[in-house]
C-alpha positions as semicolon CSV with decimal commas, in nm:
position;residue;x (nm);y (nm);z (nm)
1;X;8,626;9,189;9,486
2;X;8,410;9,306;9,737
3;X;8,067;9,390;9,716
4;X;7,681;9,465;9,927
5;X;7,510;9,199;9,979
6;X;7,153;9,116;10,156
7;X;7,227;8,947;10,473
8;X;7,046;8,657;10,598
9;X;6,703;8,685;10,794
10;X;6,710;8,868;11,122
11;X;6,726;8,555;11,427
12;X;6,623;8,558;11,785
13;X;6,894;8,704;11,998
14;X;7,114;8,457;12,263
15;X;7,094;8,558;12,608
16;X;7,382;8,733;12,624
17;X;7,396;8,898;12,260
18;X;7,345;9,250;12,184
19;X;7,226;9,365;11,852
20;X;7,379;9,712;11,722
21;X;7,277;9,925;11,417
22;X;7,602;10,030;11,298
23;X;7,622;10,457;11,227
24;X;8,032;10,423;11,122
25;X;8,299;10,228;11,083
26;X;8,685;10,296;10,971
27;X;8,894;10,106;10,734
28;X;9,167;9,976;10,869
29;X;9,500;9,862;10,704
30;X;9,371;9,543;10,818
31;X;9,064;9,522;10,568
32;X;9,299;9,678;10,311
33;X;9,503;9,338;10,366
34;X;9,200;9,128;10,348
35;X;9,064;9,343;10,031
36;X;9,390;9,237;9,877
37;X;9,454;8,902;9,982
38;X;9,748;8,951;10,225
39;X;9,649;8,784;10,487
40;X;9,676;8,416;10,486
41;X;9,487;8,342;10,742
42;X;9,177;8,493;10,649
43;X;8,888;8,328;10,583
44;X;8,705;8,366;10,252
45;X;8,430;8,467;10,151
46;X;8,442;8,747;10,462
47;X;8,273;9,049;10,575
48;X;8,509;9,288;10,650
49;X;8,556;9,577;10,911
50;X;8,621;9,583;11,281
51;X;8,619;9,967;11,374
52;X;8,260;10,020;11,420
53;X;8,044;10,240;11,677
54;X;7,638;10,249;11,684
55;X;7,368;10,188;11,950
56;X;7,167;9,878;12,060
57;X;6,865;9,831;11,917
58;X;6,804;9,502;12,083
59;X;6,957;9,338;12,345
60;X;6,934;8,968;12,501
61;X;6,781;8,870;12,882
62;X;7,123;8,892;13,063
63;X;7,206;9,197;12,891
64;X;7,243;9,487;13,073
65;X;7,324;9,746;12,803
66;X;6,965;9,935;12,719
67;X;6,811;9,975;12,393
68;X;6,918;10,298;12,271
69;X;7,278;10,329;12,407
70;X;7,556;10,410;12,193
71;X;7,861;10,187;12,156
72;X;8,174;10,107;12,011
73;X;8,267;9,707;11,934
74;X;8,554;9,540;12,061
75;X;8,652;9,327;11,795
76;X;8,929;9,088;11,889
77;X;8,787;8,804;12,124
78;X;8,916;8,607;12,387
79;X;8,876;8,264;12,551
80;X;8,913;8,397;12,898
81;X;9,045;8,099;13,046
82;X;9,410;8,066;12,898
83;X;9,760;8,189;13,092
84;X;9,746;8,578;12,925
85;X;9,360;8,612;12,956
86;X;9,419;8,514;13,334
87;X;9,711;8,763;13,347
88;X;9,493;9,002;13,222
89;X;9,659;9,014;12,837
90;X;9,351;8,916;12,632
91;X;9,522;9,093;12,367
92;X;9,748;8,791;12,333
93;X;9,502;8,544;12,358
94;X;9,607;8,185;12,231
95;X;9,253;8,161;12,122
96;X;9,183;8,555;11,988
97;X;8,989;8,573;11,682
98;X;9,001;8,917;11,510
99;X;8,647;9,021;11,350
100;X;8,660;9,026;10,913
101;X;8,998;8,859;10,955
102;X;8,904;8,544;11,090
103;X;8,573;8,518;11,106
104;X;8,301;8,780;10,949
105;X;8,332;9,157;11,053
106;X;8,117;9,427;11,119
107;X;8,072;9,605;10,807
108;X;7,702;9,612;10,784
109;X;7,378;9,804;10,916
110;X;7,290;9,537;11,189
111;X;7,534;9,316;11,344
112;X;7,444;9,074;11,642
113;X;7,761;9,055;11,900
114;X;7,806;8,882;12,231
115;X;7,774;9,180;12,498
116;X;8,127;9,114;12,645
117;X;8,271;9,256;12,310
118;X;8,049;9,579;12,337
119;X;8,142;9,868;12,541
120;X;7,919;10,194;12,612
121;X;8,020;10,541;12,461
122;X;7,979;10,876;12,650
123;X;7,676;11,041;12,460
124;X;7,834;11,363;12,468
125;X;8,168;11,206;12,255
126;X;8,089;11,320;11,902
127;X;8,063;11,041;11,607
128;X;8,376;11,169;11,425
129;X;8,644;11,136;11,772
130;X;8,403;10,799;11,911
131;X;8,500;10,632;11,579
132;X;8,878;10,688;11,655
133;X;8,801;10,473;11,957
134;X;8,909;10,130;11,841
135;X;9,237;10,232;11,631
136;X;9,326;10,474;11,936
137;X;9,332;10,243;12,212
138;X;9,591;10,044;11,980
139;X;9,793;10,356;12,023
140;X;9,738;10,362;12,358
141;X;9,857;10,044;12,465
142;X;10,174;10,091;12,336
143;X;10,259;10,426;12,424
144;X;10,196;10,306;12,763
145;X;10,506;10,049;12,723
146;X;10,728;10,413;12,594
147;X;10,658;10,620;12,957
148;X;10,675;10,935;12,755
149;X;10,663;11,280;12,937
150;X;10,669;11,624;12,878
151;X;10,979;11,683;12,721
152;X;11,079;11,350;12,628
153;X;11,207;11,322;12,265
154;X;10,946;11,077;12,025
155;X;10,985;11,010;11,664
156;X;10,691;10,838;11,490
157;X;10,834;10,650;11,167
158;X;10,523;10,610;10,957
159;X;10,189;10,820;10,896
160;X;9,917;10,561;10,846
161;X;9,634;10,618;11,119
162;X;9,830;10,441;11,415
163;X;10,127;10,675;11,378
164;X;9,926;10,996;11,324
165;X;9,737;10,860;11,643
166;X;10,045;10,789;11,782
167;X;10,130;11,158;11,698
168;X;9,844;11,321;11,861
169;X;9,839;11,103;12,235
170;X;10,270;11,205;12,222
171;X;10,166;11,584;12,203
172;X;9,863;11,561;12,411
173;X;10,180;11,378;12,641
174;X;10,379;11,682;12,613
175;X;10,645;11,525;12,413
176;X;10,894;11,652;12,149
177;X;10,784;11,488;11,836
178;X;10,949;11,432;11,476
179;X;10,732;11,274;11,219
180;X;10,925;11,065;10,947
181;X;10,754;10,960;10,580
182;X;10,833;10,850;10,274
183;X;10,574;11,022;10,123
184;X;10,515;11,420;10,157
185;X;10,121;11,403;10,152
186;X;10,154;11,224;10,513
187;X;10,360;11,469;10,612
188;X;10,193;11,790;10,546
189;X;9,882;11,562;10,760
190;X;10,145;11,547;11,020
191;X;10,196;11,899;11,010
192;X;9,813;11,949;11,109
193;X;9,830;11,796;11,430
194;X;10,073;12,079;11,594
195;X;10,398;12,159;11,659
196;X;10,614;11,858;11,483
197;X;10,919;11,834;11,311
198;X;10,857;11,607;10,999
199;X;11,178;11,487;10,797
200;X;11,223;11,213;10,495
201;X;11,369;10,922;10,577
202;X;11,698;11,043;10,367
203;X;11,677;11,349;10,617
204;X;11,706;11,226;10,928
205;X;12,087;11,224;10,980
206;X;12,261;11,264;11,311
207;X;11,918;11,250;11,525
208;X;11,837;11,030;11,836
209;X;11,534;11,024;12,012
210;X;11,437;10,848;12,361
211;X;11,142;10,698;12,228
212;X;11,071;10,568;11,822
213;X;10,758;10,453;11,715
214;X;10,770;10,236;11,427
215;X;10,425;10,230;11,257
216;X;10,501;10,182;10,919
217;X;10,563;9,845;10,984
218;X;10,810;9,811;10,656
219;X;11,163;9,637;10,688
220;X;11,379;9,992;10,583
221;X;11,132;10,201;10,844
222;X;11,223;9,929;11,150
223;X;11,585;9,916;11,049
224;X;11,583;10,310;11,085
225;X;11,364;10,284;11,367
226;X;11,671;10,155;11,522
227;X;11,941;10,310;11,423
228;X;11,795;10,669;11,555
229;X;11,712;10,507;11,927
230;X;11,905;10,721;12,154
231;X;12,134;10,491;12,419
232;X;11,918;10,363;12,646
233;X;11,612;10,433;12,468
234;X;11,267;10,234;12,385
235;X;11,163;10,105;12,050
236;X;10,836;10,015;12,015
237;X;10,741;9,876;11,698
238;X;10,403;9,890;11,626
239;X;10,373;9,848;11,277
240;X;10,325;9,485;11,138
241;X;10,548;9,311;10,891
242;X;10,583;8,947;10,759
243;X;10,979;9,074;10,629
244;X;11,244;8,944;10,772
245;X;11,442;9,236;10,960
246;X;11,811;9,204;11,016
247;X;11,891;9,388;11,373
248;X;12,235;9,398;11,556
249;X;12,244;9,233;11,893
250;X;12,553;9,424;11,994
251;X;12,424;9,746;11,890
252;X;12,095;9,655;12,088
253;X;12,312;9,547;12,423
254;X;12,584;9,813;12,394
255;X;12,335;10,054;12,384
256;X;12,066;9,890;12,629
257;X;11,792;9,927;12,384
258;X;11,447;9,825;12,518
259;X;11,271;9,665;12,204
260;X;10,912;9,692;12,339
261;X;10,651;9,474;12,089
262;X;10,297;9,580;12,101
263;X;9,961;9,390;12,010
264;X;9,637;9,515;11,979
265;X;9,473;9,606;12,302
266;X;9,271;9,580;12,644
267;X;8,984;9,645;12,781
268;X;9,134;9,816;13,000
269;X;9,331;10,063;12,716
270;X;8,981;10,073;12,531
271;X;8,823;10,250;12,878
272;X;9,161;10,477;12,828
273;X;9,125;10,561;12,468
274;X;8,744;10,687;12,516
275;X;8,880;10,917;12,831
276;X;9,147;11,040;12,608
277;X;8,937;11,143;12,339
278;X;8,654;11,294;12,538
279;X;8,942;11,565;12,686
280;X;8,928;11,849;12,381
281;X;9,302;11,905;12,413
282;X;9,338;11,586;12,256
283;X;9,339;11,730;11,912
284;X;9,249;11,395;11,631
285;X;9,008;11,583;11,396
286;X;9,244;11,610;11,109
287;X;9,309;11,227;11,104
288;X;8,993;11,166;10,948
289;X;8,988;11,218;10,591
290;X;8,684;11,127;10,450
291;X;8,354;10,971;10,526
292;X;8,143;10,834;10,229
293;X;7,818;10,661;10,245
294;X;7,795;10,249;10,252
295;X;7,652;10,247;9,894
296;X;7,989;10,451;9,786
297;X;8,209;10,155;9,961
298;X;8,448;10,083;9,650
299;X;8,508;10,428;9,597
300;X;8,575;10,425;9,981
301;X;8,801;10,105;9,958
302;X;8,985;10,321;9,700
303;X;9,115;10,590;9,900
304;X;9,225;10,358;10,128
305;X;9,410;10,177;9,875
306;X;9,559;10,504;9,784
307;X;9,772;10,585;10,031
308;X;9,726;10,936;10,036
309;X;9,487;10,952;10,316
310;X;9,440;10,898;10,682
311;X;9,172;10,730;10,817
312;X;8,878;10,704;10,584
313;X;8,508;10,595;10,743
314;X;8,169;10,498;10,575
315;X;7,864;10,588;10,706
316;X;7,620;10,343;10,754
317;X;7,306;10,476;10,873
């Protein structure tokens, strides 16, 4: 069940915090998890969301971000201090704690945050492409693992909002991109973003590709994922799955396949996604579905449920 709720009385801010009044924020498969109980490592009761943008309303003494600027959360922390976080991979942080997974989210009109996990949005980046930010730079990172350039042959195996993001940076890339769904609705979305080949799974026959995104993250989609990896191609699976996935370790050597896992994000890819999407030939509009008001949330949480969308946002200002 999820419900609004009045949230406790407004405290003096830390030092370091930064308080934001949330404008959007996306629903990610993530919260759909959570909303359903998937996740056994949540922790209920728990506010959900993590894709938010706003602007600072208040910020602490060592704070240098000014009332008034807009943002966008980063909402996985990080100790700092362990081996990846000194190697620069805070995005495999022994001690990351993803926001309305593990502890509460930032689905709400105010939400106090420790500046380090706040980063400042060009003013001129509209709402609708500065809400992409979060969900993008997960793209980003692990196209960066694929090296794709113009020319270079992609298929994207799933069309939740990671693979139609996934979809758009390849273009933008100047790659040759197939789009493969089980389910026709994603695929006329697809369609929108340019010039893609889109195909059923049953479809795709004799193809090979240099580079496969797998962001369906379901057992039959990474299976096919490999099987259509061209000889000395990259797999990057990006899609996440608690199956257990049978692969063939002679196919993988014979073939030098490059099985390239992917997690989340940098700060670092964040900086990227917001350059990204502040270059027009980027073209994202048509991932966003829907945007309904806070006091609409179920109705909200029901499209996303659906399937039949991309990403849907609620607007919270």
């Amino acid at each position: 069940m999820i419900k609004i709720r009045e949230a406790a009385q407004r405290h003096a801010l830390a030092a370091n915090d930064v308080r934001i009044k949330v404008s959007y924020g996306g629903i990610c498969g993530s919260d759909v998890r959570v909303y359903k109980g998937t996740i056994s490592y949540a922790q209920y009761p728990l506010r959900p969301g993590h894709e938010v943008i706003g602007t600072v309303v208040e910020a602490g003494e060592n704070v240098q971000l000014k009332v008034g600027t807009k943002v966008v959360v980063y909402p996985n922390t990080y100790c700092g201090e362990c081996e990846f976080c000194a190697g620069g991979k805070t995005n495999i942080c022994i001690h990351k704690k993803p926001l309305g997974v593990a502890v509460d989210g930032v689905f709400a009109q105010e939400v106090v945050l420790d500046a380090k996990y706040i980063m400042p949005v060009p003013e001129e980046l509209p709402d609708e492409r500065a809400i992409l930010i979060e969900p993008f730079a997960v793209t980003v990172h692990a196209l960066k693992k694929a090296n794709i350039t113009k020319g270079t042959t992609v298929a994207v195996i799933g069309c939740g909002t990671e693979g139609l993001l996934s979809i758009a940076l390849a273009l933008y890339q100047g790659a040759d991109v197939t789009v493969v769904d089980i389910n026709p609705v994603k695929l006329a979305l697809a369609s929108k973003l340019g010039n893609v080949q889109t195909r059923l799974p049953a479809e795709v026959k004799d193809e090979v590709f240099d580079v496969v995104i797998e962001a369906a993250g379901v057992k039959d989609a990474i299976q096919q994922a490999m099987a259509v990896v061209k000889p000395g191609g990259v797999m990057v699976p990006l899609g996440i799955t608690m199956d257990t996935v049978h692969l063939s370790p002679i196919h993988i050597v014979r073939n030098e396949i490059s099985i390239l896992g992917s997690i989340i994000y940098t700060v670092e890819d964040f900086a990227d996604a917001i350059a990204h999407l502040q270059d027009p030939a980027l073209f994202v509009e048509p991932i966003i579905s829907k945007i309904w008001a806070c006091d609409r949330y179920q109705e909200a949480f029901d499209d996303a449920l659906s399937g039949d969308y991309a990403k849907i946002i609620v607007k919270f200002d």
